[in-house]
PDB file with SEQRES, HELIX, SHEET and CRYST1 records, atoms N, CA, C and O in Angstrom:
SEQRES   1 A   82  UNK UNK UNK UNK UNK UNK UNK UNK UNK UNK UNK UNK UNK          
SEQRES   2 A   82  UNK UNK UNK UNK UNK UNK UNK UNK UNK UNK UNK UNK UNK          
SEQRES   3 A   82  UNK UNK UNK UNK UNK UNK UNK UNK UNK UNK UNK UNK UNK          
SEQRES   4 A   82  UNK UNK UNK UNK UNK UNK UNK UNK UNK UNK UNK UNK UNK          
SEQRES   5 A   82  UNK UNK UNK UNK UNK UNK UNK UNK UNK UNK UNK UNK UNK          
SEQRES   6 A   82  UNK UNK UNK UNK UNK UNK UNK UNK UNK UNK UNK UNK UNK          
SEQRES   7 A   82  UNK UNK UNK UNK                                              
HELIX    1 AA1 UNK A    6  UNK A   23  1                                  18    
HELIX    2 AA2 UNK A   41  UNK A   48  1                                   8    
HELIX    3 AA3 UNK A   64  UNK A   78  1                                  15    
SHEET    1 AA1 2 UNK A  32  UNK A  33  0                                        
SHEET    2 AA1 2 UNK A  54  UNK A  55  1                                        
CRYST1    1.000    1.000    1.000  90.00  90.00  90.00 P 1           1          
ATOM      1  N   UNK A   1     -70.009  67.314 -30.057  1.00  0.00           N  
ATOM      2  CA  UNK A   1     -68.698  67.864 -29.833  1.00  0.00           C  
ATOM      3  C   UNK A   1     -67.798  66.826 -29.170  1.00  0.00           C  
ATOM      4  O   UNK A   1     -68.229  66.114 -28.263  1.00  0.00           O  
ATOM      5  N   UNK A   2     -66.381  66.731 -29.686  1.00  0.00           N  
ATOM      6  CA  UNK A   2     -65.500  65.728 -28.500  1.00  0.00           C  
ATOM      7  C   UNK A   2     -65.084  65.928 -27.787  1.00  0.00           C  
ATOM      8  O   UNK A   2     -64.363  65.058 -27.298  1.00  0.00           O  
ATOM      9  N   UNK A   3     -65.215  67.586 -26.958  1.00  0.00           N  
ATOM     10  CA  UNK A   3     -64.638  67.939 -25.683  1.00  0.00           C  
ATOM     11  C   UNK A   3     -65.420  68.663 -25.018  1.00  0.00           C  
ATOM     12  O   UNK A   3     -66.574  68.828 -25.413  1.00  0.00           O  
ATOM     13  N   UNK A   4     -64.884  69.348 -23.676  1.00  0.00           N  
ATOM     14  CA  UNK A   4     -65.650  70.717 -23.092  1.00  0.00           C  
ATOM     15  C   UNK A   4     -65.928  71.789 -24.084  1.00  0.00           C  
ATOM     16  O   UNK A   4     -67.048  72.251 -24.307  1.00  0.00           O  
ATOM     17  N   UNK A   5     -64.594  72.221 -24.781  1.00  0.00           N  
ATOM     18  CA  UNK A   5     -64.062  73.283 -25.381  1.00  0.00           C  
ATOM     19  C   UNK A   5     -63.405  73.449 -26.533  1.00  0.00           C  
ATOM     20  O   UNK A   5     -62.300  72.911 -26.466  1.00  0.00           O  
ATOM     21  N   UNK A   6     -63.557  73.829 -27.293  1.00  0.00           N  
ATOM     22  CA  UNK A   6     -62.931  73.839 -28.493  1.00  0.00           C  
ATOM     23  C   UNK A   6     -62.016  73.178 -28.425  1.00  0.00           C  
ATOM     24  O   UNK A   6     -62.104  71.985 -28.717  1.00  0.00           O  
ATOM     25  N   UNK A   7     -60.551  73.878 -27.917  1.00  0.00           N  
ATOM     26  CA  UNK A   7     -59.518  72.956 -27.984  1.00  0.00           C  
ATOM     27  C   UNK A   7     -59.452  71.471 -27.300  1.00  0.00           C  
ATOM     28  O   UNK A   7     -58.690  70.596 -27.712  1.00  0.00           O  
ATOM     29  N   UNK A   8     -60.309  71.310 -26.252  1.00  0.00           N  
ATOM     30  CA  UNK A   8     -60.472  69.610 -26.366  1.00  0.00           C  
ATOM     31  C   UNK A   8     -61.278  69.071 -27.646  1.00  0.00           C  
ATOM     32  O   UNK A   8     -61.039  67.899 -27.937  1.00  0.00           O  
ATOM     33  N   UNK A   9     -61.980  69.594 -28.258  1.00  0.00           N  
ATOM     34  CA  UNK A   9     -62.520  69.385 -29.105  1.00  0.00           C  
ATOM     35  C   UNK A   9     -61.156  68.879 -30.460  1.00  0.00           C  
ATOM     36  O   UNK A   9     -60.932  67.690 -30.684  1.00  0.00           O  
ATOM     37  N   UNK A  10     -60.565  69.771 -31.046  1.00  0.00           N  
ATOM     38  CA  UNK A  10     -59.159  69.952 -31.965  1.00  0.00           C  
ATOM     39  C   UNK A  10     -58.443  69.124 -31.166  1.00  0.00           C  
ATOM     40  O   UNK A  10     -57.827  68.362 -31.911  1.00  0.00           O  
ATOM     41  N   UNK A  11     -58.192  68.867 -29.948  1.00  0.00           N  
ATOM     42  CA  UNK A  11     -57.158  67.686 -29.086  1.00  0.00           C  
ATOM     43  C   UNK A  11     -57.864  66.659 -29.705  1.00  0.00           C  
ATOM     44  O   UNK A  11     -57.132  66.091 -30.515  1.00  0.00           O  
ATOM     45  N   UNK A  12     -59.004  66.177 -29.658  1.00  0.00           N  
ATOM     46  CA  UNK A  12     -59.859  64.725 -29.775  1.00  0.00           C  
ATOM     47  C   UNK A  12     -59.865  64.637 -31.032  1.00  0.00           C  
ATOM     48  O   UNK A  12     -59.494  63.552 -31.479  1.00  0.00           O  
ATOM     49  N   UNK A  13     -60.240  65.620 -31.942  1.00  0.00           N  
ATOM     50  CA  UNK A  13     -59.812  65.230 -33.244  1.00  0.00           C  
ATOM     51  C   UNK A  13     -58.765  65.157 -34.031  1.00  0.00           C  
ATOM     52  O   UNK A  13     -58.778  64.615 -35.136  1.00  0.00           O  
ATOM     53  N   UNK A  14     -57.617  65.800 -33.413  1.00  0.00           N  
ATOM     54  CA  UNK A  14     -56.300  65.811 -33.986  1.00  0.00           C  
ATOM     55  C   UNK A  14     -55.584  63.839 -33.835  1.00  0.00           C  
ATOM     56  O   UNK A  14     -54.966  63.038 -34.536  1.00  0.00           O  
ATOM     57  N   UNK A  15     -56.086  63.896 -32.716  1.00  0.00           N  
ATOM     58  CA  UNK A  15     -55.734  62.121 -31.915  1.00  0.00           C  
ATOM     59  C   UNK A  15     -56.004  61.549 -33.088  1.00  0.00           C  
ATOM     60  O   UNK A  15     -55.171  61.020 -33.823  1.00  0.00           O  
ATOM     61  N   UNK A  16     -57.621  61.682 -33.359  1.00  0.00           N  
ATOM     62  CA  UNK A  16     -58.010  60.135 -34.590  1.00  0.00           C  
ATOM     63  C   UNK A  16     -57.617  60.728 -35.515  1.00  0.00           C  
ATOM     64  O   UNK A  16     -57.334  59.800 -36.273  1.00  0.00           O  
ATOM     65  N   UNK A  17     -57.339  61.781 -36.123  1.00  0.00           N  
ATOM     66  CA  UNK A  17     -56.727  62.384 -37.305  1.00  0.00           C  
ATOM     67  C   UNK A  17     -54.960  61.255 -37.772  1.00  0.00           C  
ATOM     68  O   UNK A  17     -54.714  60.654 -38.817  1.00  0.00           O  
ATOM     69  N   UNK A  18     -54.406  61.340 -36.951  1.00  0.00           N  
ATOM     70  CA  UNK A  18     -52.996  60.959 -36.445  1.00  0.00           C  
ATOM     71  C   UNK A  18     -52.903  59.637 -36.608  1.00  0.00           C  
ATOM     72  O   UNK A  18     -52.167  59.137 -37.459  1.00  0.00           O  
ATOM     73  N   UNK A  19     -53.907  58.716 -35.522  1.00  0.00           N  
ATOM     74  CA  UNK A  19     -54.220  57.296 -35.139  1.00  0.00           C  
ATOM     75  C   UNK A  19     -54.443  57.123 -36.858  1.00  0.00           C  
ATOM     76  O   UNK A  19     -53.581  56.699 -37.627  1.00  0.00           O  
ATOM     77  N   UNK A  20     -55.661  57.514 -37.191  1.00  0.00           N  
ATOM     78  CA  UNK A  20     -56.061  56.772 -38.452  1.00  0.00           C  
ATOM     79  C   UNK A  20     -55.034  56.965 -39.665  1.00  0.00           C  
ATOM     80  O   UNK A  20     -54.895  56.013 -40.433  1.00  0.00           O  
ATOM     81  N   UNK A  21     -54.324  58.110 -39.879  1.00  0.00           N  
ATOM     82  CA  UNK A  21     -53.236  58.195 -40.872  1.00  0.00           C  
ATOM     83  C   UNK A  21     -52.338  57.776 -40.466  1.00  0.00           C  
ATOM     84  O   UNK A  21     -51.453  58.026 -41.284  1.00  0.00           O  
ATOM     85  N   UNK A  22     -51.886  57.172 -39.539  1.00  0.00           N  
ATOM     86  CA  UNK A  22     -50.758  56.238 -39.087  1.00  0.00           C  
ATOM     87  C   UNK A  22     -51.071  54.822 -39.712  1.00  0.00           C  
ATOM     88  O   UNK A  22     -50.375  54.218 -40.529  1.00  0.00           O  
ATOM     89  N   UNK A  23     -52.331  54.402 -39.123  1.00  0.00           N  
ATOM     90  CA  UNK A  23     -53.225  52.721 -39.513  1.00  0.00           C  
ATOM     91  C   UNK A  23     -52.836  52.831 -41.145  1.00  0.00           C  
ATOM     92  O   UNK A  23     -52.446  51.830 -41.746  1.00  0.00           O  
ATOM     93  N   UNK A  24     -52.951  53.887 -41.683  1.00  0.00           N  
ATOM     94  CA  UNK A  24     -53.636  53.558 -43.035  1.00  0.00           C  
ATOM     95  C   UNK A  24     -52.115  53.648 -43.929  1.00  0.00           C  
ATOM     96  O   UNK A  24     -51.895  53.052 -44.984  1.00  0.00           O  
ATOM     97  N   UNK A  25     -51.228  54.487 -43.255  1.00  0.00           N  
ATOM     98  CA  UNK A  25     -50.148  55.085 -43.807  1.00  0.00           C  
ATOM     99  C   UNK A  25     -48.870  54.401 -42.995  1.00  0.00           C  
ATOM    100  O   UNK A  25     -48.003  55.248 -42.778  1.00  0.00           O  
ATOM    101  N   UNK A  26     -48.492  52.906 -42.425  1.00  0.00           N  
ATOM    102  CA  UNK A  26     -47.493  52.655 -41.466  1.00  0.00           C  
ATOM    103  C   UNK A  26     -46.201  53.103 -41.916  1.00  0.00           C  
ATOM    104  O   UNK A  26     -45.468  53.537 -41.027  1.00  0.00           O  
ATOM    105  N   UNK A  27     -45.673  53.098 -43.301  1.00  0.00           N  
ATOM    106  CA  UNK A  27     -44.792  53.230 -43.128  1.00  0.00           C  
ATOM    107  C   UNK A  27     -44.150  55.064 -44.289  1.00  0.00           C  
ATOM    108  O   UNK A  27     -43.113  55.351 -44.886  1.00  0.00           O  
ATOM    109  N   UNK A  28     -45.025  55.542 -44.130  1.00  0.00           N  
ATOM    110  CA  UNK A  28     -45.020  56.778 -45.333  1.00  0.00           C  
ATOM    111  C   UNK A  28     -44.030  57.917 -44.028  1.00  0.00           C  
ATOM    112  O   UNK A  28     -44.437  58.253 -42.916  1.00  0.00           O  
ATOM    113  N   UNK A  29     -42.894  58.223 -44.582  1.00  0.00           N  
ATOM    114  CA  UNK A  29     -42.053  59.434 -43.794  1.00  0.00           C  
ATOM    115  C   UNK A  29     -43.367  60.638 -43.725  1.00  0.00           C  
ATOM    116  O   UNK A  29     -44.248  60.990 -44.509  1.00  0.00           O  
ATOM    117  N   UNK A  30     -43.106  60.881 -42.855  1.00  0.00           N  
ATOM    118  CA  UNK A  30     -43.604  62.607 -42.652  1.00  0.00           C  
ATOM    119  C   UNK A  30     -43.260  63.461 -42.030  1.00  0.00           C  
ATOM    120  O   UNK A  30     -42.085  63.378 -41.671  1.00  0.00           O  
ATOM    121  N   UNK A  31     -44.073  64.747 -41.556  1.00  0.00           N  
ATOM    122  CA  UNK A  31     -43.263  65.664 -40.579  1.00  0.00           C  
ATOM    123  C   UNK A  31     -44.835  66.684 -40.287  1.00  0.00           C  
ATOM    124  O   UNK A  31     -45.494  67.494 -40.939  1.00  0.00           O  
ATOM    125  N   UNK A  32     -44.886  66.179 -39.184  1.00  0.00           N  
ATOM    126  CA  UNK A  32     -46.461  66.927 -38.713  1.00  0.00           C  
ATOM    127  C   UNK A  32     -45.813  68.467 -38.744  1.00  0.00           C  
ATOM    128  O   UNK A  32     -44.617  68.743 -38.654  1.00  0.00           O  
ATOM    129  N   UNK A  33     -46.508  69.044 -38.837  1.00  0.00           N  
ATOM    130  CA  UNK A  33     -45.840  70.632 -38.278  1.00  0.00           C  
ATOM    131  C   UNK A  33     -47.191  71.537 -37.855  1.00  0.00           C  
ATOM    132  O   UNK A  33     -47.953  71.977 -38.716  1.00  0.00           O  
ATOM    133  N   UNK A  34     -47.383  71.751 -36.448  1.00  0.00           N  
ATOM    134  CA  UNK A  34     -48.209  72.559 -36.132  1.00  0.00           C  
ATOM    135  C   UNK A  34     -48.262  73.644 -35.303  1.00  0.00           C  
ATOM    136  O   UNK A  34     -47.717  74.592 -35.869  1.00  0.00           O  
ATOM    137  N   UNK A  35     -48.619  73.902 -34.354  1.00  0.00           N  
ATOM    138  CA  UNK A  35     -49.492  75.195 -33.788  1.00  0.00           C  
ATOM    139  C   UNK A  35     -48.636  75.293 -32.578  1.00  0.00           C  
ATOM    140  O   UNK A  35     -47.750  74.461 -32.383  1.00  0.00           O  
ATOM    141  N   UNK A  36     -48.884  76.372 -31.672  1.00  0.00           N  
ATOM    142  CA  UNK A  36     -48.800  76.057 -30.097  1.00  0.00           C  
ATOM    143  C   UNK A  36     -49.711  74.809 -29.369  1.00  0.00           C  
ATOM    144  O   UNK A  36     -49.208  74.138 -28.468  1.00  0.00           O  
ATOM    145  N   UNK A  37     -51.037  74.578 -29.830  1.00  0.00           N  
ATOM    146  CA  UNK A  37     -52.235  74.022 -29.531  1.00  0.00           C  
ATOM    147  C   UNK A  37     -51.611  73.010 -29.075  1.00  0.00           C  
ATOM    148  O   UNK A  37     -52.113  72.501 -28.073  1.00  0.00           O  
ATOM    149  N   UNK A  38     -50.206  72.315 -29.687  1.00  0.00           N  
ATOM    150  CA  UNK A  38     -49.999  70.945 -30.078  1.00  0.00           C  
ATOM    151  C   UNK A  38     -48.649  70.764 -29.503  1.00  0.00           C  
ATOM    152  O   UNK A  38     -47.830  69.934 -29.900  1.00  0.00           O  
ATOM    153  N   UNK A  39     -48.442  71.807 -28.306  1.00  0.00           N  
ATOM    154  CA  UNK A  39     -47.022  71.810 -27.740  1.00  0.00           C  
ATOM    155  C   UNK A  39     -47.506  71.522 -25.996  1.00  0.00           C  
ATOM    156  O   UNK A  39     -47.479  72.252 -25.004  1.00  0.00           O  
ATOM    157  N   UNK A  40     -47.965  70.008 -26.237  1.00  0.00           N  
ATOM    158  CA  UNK A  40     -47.885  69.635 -24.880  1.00  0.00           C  
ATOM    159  C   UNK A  40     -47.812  67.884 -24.774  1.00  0.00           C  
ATOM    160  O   UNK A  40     -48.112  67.026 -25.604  1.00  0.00           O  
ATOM    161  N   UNK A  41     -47.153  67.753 -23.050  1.00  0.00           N  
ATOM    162  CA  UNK A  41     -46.870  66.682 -23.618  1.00  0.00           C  
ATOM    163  C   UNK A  41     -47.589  65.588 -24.352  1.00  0.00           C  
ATOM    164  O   UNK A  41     -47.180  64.996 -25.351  1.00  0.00           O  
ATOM    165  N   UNK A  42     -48.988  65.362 -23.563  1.00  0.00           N  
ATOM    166  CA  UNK A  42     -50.139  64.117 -24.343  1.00  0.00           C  
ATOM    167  C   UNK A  42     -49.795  63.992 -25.812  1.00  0.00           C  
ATOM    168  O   UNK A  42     -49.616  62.984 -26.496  1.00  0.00           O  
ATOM    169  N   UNK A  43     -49.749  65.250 -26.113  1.00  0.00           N  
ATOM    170  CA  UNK A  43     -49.848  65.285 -27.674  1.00  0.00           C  
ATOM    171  C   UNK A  43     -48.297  64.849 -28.580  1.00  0.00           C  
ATOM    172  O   UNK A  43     -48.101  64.304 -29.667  1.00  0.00           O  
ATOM    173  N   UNK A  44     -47.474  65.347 -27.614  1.00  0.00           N  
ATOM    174  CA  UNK A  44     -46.083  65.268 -28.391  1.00  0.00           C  
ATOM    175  C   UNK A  44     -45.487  63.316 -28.006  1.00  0.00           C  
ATOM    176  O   UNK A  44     -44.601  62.735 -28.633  1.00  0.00           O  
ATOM    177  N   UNK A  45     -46.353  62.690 -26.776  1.00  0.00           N  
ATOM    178  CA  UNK A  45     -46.351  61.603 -26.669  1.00  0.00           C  
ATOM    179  C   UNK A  45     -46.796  60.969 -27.912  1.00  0.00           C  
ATOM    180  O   UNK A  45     -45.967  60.369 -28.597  1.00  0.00           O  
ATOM    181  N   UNK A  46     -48.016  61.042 -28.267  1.00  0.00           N  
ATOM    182  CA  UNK A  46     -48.597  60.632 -29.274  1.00  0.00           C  
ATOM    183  C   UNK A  46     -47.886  60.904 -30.595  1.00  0.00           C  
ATOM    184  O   UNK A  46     -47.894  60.009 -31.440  1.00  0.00           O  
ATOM    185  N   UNK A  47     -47.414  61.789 -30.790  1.00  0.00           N  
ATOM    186  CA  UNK A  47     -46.334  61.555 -32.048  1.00  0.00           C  
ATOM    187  C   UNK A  47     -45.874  60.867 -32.060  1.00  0.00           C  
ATOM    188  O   UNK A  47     -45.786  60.071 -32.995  1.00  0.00           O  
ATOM    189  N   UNK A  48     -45.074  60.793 -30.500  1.00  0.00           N  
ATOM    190  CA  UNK A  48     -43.669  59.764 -30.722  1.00  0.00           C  
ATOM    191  C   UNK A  48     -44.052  57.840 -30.671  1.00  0.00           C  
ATOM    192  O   UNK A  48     -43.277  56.893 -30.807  1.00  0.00           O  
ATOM    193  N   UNK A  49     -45.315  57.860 -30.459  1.00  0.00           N  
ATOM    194  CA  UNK A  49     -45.750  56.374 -30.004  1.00  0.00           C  
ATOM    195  C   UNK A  49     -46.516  56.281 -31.315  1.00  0.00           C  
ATOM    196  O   UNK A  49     -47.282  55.329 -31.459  1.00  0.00           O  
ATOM    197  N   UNK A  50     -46.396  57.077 -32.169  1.00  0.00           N  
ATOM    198  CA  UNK A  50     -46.942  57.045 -34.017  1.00  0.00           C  
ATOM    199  C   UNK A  50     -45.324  56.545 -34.608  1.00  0.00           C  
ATOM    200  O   UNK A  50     -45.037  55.693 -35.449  1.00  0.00           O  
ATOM    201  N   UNK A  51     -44.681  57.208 -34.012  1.00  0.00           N  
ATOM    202  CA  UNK A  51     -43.393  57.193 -34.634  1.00  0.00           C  
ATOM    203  C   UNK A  51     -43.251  58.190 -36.295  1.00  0.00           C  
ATOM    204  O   UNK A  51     -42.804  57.875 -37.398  1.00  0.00           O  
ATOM    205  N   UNK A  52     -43.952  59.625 -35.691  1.00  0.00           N  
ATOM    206  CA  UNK A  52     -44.328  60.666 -36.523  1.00  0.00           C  
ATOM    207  C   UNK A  52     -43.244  61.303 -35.909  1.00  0.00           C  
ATOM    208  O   UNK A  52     -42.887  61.222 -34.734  1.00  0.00           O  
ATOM    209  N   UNK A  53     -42.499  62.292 -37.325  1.00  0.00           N  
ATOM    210  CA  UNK A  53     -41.620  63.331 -37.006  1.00  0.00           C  
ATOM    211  C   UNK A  53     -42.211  64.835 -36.667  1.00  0.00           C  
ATOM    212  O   UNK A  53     -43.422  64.659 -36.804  1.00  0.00           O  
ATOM    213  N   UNK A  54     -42.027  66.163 -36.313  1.00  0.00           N  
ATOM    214  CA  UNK A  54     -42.567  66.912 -35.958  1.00  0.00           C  
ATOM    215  C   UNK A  54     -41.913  68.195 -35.715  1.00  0.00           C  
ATOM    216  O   UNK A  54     -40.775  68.187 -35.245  1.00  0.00           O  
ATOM    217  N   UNK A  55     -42.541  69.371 -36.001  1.00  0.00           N  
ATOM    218  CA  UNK A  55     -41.968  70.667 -35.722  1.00  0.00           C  
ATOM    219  C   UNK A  55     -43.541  71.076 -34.873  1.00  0.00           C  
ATOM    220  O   UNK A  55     -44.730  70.791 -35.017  1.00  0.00           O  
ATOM    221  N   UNK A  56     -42.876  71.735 -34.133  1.00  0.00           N  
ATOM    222  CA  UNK A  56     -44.234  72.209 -33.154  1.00  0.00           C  
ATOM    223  C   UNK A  56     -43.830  73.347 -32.806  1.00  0.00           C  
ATOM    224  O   UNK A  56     -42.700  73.418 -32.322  1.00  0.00           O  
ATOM    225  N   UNK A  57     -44.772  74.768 -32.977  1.00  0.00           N  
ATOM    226  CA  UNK A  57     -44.483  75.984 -32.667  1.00  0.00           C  
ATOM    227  C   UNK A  57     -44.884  76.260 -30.853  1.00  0.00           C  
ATOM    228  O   UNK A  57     -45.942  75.894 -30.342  1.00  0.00           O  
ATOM    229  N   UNK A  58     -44.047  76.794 -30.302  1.00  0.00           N  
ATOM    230  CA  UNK A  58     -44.135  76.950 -29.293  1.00  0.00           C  
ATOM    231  C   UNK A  58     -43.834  78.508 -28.725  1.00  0.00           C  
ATOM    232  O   UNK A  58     -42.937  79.128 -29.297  1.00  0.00           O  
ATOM    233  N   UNK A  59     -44.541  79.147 -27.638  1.00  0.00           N  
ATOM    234  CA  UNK A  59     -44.468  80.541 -27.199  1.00  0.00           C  
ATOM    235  C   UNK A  59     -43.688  80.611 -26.111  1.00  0.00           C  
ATOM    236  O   UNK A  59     -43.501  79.637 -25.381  1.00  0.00           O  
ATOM    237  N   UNK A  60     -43.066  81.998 -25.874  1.00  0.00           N  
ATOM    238  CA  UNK A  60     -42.733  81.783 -24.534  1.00  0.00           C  
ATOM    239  C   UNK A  60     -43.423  81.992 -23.532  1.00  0.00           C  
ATOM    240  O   UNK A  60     -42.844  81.753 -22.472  1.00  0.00           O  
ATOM    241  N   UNK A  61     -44.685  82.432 -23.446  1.00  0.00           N  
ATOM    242  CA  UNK A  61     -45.449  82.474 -22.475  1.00  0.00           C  
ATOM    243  C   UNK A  61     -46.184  81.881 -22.433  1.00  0.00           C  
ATOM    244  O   UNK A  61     -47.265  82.204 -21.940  1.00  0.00           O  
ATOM    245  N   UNK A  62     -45.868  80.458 -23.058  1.00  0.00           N  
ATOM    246  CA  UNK A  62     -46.631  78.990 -22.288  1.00  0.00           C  
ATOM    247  C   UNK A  62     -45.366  78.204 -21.927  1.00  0.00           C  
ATOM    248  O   UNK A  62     -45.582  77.273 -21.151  1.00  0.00           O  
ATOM    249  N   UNK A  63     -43.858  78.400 -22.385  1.00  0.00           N  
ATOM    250  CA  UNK A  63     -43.325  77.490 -21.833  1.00  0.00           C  
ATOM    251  C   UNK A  63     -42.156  78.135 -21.546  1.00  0.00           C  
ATOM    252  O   UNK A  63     -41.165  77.921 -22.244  1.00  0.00           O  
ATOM    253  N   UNK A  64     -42.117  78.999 -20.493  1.00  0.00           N  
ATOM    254  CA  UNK A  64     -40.868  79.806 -19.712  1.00  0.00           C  
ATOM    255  C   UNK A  64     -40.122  79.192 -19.489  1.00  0.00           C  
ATOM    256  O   UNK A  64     -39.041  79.745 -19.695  1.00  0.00           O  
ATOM    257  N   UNK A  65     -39.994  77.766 -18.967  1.00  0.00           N  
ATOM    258  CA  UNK A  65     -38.828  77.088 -17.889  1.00  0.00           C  
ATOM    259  C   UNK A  65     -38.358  76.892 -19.509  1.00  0.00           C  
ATOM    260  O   UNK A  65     -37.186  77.222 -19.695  1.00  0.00           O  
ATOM    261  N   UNK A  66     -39.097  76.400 -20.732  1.00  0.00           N  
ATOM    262  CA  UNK A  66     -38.304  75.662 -21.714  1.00  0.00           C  
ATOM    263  C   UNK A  66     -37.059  77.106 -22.230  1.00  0.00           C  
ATOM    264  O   UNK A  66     -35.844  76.922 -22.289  1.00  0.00           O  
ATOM    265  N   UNK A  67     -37.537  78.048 -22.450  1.00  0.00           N  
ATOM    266  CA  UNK A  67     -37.081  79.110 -23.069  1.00  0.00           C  
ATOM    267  C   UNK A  67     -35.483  80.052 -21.919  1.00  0.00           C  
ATOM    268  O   UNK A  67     -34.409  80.553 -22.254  1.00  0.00           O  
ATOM    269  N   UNK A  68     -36.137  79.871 -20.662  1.00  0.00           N  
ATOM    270  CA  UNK A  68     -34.720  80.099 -19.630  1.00  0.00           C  
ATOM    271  C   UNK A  68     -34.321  78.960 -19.843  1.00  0.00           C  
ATOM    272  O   UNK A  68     -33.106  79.139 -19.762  1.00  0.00           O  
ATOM    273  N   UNK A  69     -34.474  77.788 -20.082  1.00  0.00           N  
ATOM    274  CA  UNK A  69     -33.150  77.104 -20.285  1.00  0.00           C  
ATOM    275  C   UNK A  69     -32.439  77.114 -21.491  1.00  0.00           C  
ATOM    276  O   UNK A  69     -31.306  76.639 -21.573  1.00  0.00           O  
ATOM    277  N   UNK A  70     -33.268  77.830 -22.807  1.00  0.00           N  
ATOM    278  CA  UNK A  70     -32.404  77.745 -23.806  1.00  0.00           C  
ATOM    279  C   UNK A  70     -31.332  78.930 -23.434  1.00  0.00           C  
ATOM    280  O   UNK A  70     -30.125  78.727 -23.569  1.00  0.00           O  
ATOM    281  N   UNK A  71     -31.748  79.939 -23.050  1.00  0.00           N  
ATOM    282  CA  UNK A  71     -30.834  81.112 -22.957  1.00  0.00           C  
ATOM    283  C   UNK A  71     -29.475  80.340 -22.152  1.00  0.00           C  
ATOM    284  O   UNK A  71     -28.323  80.180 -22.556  1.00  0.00           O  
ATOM    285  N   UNK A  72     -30.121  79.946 -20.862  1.00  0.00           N  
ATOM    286  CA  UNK A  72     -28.848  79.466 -20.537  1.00  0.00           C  
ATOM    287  C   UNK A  72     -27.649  78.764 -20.740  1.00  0.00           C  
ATOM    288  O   UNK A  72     -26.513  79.025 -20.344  1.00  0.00           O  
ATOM    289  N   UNK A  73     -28.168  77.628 -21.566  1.00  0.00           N  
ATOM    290  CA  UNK A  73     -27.686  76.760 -22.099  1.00  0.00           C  
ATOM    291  C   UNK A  73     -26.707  77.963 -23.371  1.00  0.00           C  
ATOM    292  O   UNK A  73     -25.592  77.577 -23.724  1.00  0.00           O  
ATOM    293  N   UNK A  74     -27.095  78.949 -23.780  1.00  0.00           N  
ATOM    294  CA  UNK A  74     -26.504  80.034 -25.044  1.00  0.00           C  
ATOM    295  C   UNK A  74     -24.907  80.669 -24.122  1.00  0.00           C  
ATOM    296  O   UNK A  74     -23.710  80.668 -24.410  1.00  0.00           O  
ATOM    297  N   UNK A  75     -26.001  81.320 -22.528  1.00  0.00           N  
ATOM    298  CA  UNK A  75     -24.917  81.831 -22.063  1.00  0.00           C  
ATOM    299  C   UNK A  75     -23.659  80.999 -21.787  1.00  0.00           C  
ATOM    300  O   UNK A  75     -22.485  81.365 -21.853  1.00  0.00           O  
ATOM    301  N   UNK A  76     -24.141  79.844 -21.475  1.00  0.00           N  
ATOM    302  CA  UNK A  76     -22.726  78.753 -21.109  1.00  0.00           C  
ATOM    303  C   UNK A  76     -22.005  78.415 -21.952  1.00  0.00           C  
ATOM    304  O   UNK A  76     -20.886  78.039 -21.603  1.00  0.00           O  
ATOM    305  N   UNK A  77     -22.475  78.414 -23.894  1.00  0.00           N  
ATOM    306  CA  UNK A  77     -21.749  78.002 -24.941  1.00  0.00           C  
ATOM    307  C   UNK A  77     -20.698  79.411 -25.241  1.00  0.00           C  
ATOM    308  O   UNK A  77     -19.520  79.183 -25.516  1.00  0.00           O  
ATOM    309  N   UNK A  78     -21.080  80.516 -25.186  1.00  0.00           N  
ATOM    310  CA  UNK A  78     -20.536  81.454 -25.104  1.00  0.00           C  
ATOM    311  C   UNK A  78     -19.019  81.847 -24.355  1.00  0.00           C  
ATOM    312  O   UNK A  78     -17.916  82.289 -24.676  1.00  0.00           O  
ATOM    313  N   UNK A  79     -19.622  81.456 -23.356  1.00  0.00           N  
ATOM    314  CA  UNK A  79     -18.437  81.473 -22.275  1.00  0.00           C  
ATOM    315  C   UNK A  79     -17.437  80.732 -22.507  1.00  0.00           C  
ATOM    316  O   UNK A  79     -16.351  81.147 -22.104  1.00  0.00           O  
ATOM    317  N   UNK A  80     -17.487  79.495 -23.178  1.00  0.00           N  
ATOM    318  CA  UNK A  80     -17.026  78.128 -23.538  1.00  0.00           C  
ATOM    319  C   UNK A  80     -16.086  78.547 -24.549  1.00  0.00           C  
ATOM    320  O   UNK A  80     -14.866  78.378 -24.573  1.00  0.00           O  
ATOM    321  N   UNK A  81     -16.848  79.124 -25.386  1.00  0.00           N  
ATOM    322  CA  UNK A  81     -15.554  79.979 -26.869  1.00  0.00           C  
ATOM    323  C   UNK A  81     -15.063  81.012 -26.453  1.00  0.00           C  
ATOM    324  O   UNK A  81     -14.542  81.611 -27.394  1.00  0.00           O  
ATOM    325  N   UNK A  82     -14.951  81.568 -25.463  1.00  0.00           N  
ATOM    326  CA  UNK A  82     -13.763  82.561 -25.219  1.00  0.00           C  
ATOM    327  C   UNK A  82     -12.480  82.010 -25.017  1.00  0.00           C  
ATOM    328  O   UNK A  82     -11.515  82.749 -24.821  1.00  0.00           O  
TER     329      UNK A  82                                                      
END                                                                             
């Protein structure tokens, strides 16, 4: 196994999954698109140091601060067009 736990396990293999289709693929456009699993930073680092594009599904009850700030950021555009 490559981790404690499953998902270190899917973390460790998603890495060389990525690493090696990057090596093999430098310059092919793409657009990863995955899970919650894959909405943190280590991982979203590693995209960007692939120089991989990405949609990543994310919940709000793993990432509250991200989600109150979208609202807020809504309530202030709002206010803005009156």
């Amino acid at each position: 196994m490559d981790g404690n736990n499953k998902n270190d396990s899917e973390r460790n293999a998603s890495k060389r999954l990525l690493k090696d289709f990057r090596r093999e693929h430098p310059h092919l456009e793409v657009i990863i698109v995955e899970d919650g699993l894959a909405s943190n930073y280590p991982h979203l680092a590693l995209l960007d140091e692939l120089k991989l594009e990405y949609i990543i599904m994310v919940k709000p009850g793993d990432h509250s601060f991200l989600f109150d700030w979208v609202k807020h950021v809504v309530r202030q555009l709002s206010l803005l067009s009156k």
